[in-house]
TORNU-395599 format. One line per 3 residues: their letters; for each residue x, z, y of N, C-alpha, C, CB. Coordinates in steps of 0.05 Angstrom, whole numbers. Glycine has a CB too. Layout:
BEGIN
A	X,Z,Y,X,Z,Y,X,Z,Y,X,Z,Y  ...
END
This chain:
BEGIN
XXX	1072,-366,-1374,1058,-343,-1364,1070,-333,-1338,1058,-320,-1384  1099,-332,-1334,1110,-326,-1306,1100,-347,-1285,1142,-326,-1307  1096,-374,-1296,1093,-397,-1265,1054,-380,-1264,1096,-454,-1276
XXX	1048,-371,-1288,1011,-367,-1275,1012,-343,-1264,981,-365,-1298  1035,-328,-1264,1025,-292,-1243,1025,-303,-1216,1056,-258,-1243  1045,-325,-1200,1044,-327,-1174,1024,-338,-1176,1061,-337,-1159
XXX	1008,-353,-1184,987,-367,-1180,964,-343,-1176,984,-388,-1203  961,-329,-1203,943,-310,-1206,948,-291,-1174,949,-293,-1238  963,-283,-1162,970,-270,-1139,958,-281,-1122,995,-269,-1134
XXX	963,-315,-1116,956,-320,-1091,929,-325,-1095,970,-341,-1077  914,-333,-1119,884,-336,-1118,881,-297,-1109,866,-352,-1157  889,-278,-1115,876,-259,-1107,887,-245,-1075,877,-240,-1131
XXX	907,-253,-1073,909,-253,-1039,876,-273,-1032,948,-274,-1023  882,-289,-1041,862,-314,-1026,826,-307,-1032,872,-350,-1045  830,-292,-1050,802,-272,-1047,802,-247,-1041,786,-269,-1069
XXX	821,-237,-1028,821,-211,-1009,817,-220,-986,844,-195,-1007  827,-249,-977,821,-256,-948,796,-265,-945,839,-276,-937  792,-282,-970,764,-289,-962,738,-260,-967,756,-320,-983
XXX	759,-237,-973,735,-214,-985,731,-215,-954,744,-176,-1006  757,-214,-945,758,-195,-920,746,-215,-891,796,-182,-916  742,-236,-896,730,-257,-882,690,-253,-883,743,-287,-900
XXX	687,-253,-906,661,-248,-909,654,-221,-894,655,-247,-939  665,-194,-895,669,-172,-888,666,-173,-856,693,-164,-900  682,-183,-855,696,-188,-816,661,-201,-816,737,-223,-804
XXX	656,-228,-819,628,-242,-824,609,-225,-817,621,-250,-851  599,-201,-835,589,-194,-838,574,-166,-822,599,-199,-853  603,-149,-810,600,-145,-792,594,-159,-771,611,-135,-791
XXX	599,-169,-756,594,-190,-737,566,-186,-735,602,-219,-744  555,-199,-748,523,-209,-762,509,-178,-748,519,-212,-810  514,-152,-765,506,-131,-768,514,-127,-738,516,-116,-792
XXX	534,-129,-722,535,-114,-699,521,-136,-670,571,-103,-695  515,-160,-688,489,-177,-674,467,-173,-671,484,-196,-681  463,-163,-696,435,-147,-699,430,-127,-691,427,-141,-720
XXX	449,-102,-690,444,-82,-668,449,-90,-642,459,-58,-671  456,-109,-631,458,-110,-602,427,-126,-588,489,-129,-595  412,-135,-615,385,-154,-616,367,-136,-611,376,-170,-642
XXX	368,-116,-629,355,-91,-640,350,-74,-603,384,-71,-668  375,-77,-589,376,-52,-573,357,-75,-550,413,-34,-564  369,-101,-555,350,-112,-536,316,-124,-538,364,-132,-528
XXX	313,-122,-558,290,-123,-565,279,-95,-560,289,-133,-591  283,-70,-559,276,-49,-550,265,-49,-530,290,-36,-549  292,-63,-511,292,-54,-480,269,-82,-466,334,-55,-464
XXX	265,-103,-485,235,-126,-465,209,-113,-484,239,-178,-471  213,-91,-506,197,-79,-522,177,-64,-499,214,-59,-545  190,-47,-481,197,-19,-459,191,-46,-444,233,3,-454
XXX	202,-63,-428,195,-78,-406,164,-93,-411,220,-100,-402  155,-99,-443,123,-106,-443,107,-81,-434,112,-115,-474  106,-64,-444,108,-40,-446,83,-30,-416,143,-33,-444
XXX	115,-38,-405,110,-29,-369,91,-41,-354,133,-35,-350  90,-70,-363,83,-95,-354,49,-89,-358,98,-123,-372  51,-84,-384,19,-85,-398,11,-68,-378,11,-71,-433
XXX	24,-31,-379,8,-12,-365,2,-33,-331,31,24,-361  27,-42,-316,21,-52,-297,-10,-79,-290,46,-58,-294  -12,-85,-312,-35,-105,-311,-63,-92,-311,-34,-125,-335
XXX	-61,-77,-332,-89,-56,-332,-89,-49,-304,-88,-26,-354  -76,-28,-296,-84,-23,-269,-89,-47,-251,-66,-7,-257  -76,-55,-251,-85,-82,-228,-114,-98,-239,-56,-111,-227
XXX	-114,-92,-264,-138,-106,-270,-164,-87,-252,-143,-108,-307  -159,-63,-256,-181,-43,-255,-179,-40,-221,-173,-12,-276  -165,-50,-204,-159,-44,-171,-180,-65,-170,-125,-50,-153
XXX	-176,-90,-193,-194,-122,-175,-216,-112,-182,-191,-160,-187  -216,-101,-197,-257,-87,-220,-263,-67,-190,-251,-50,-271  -253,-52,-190,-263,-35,-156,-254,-47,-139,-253,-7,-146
XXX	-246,-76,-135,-245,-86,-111,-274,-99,-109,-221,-105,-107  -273,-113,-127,-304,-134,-125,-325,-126,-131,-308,-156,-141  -328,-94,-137,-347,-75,-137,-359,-67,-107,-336,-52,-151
XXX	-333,-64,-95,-337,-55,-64,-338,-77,-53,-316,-38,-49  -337,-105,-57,-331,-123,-40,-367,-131,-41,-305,-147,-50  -385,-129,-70,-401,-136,-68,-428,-119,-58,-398,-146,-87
XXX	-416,-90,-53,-424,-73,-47,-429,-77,-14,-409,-54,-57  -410,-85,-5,-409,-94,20,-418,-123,31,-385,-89,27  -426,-134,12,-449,-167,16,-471,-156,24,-459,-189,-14
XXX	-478,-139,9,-506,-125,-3,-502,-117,34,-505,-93,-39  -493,-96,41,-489,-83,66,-500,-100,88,-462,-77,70  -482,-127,90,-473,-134,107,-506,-158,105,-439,-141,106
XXX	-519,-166,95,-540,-172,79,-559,-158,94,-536,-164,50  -560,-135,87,-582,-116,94,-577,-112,134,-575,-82,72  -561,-115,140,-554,-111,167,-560,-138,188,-524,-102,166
XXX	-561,-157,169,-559,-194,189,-587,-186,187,-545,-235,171  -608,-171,173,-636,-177,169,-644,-156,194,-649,-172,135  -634,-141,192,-641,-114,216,-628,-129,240,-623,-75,208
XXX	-606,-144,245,-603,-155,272,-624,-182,284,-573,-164,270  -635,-195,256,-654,-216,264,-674,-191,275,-668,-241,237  -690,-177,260,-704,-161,278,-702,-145,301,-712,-151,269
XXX	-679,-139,305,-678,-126,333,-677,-150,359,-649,-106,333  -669,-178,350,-667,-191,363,-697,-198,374,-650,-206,352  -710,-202,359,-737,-206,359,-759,-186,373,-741,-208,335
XXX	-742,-161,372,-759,-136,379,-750,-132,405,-754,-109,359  -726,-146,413,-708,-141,439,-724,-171,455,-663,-143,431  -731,-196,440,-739,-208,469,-773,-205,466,-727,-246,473
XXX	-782,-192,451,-811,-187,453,-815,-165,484,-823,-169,418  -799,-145,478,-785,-123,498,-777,-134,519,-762,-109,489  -764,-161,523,-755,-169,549,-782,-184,562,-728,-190,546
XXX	-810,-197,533,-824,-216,555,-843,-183,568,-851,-250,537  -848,-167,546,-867,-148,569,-858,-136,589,-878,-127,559  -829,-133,586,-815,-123,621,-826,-143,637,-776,-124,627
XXX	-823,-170,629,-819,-182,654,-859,-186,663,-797,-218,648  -872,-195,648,-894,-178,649,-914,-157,665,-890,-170,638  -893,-137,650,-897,-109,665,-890,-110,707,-869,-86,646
XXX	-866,-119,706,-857,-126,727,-870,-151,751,-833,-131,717  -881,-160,730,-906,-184,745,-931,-168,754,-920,-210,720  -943,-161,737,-965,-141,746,-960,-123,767,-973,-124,726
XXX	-936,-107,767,-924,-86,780,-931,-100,812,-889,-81,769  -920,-120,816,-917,-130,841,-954,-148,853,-885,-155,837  -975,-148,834,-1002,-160,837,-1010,-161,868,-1024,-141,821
XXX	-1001,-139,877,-1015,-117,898,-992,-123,923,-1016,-78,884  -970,-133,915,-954,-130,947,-967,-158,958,-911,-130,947  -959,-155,976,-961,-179,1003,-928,-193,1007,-971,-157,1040
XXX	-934,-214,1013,-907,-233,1022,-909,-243,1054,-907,-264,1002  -902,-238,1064,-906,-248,1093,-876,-264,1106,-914,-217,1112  -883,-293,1104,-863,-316,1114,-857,-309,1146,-878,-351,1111
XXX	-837,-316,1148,-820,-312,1182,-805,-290,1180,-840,-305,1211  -808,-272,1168,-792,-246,1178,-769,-242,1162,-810,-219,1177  -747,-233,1177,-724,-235,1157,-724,-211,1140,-697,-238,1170
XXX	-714,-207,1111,-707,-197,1097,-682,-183,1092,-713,-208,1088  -678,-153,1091,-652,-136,1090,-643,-141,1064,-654,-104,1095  -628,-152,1048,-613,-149,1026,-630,-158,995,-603,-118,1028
XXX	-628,-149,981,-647,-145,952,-670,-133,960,-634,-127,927  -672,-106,971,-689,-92,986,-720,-112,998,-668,-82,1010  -736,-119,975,-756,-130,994,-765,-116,1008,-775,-141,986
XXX	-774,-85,1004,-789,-65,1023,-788,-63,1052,-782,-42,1017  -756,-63,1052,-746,-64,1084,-741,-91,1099,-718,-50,1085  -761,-91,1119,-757,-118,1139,-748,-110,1160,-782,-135,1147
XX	-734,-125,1169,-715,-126,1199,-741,-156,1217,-663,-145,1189  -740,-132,1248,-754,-155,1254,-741,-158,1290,-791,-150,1248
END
């Protein structure tokens, strides 16, 4: 019975260390998990941000391509009003010139005499 007390001793040292091994273990584990815990929080908070940040940007492109198509429509409506003014502008240029033909029916041209400038009216003689 005396050779089994040291024995009995060191098996219970030898399961205090291993209590205290599991323990030590154990914490570890547990202060892994709170350090997981705090970071899982903090990309929890960083989705978070991210999400709010996407919605809005989603909703800038939704009123972008609202206004962008708003302004086809515009720009659309305006190429059609420039074909017609173009059209309304050389209809306008043939009756000037026209107008300006008739205008002159009635003058006289008389060859030899020299001419002052642009001025047909005025002859130098």
């Amino acid at each position: 019975p005396t050779e089994d007390a040291p024995s009995d001793l060191t098996s219970n040292e030898d399961q205090e260390i291993s209590s205290l091994g599991i323990s030590k273990a154990i914490l570890e584990k547990v202060n892994c998990l709170v350090n997981m815990k705090a970071q899982l929080d903090s990309i929890e908070k960083s989705m978070s941000f991210l999400a709010e940040k996407y919605d809005q940007i989603l909703e800038e492109v939704r009123s972008l391509r609202e206004e962008n198509s708003k302004l086809h429509a515009e720009v659309a409506i305006l190429k059609k009003k420039e074909e017609t003014n173009k059209v309304t502008i050389e209809e306008l240029s043939v009756n000037l010139a026209e107008m300006d033909q008739y205008g002159r029916r009635c003058n006289l041209e008389i060859h030899g005499l020299k001419v002052d400038g642009d001025n047909n009216s005025t002859i130098k003689g």
